[in-house]
C-alpha positions as CSV (number, residue, x, y, z in Angstrom):
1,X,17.8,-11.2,-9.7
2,X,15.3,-11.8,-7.1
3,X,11.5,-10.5,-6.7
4,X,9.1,-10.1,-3.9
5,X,5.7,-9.3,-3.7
6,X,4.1,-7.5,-0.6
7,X,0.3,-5.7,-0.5
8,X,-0.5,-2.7,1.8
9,X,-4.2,-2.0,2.3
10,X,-4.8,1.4,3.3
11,X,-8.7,2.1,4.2
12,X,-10.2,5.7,4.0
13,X,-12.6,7.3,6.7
14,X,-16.2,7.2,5.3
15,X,-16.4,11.2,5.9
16,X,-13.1,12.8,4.8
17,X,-9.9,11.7,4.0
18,X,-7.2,10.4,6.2
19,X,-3.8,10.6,4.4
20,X,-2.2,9.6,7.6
21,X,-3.1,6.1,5.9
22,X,-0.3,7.0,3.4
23,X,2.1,6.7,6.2
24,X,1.9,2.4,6.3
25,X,2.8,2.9,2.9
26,X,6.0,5.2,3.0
27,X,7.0,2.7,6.0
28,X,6.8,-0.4,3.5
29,X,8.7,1.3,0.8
30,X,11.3,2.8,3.4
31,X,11.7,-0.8,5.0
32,X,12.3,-2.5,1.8
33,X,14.7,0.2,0.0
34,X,16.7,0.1,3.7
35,X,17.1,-3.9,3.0
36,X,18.7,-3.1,-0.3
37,X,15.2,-3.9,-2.3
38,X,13.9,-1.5,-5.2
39,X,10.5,-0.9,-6.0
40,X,9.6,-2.6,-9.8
41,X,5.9,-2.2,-9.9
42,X,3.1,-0.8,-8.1
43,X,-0.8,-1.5,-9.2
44,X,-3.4,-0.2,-7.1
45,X,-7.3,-1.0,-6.7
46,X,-10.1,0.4,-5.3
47,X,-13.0,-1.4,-3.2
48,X,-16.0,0.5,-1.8
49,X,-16.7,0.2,2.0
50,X,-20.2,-1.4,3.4
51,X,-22.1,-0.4,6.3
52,X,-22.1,2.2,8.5
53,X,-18.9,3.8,8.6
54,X,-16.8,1.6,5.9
55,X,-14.7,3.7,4.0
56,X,-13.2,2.6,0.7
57,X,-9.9,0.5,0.4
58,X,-7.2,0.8,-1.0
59,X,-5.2,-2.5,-1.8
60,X,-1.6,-1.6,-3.3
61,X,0.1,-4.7,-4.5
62,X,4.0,-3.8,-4.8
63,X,6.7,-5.8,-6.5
64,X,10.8,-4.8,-6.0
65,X,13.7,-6.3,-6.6
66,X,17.1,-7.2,-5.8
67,X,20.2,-8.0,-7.7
């Protein structure tokens, strides 16, 4: 059995939300399940933005695997 790991940052607008960001992340699960690869774990965490503008980020760290 084999394991890779892979992170997708997604960053929210400062006003609103933009869940067009979600979008990166269905293309990184959809790119690894079409290579055969299945999702294990998935931990997310949270960092505020700074300055004008900065939003907060999103960092999902994703771990699948392949038999």
């Amino acid at each position: 059995m084999q394991y890779k790991t892979t992170q997708v940052v997604l960053k929210e607008k400062f006003i609103g939300h933009d869940a067009r960001n979600l979008q990166e992340l269905d293309n990184v699960l959809n790119a690894w399940a079409a290579q055969g690869w299945v999702l294990n774990t998935m931990t997310t965490t949270v960092a505020g933005g700074t300055g004008l503008g900065g939003g907060d980020r999103t960092v999902f760290t994703l771990v699948f695997m392949h038999q």
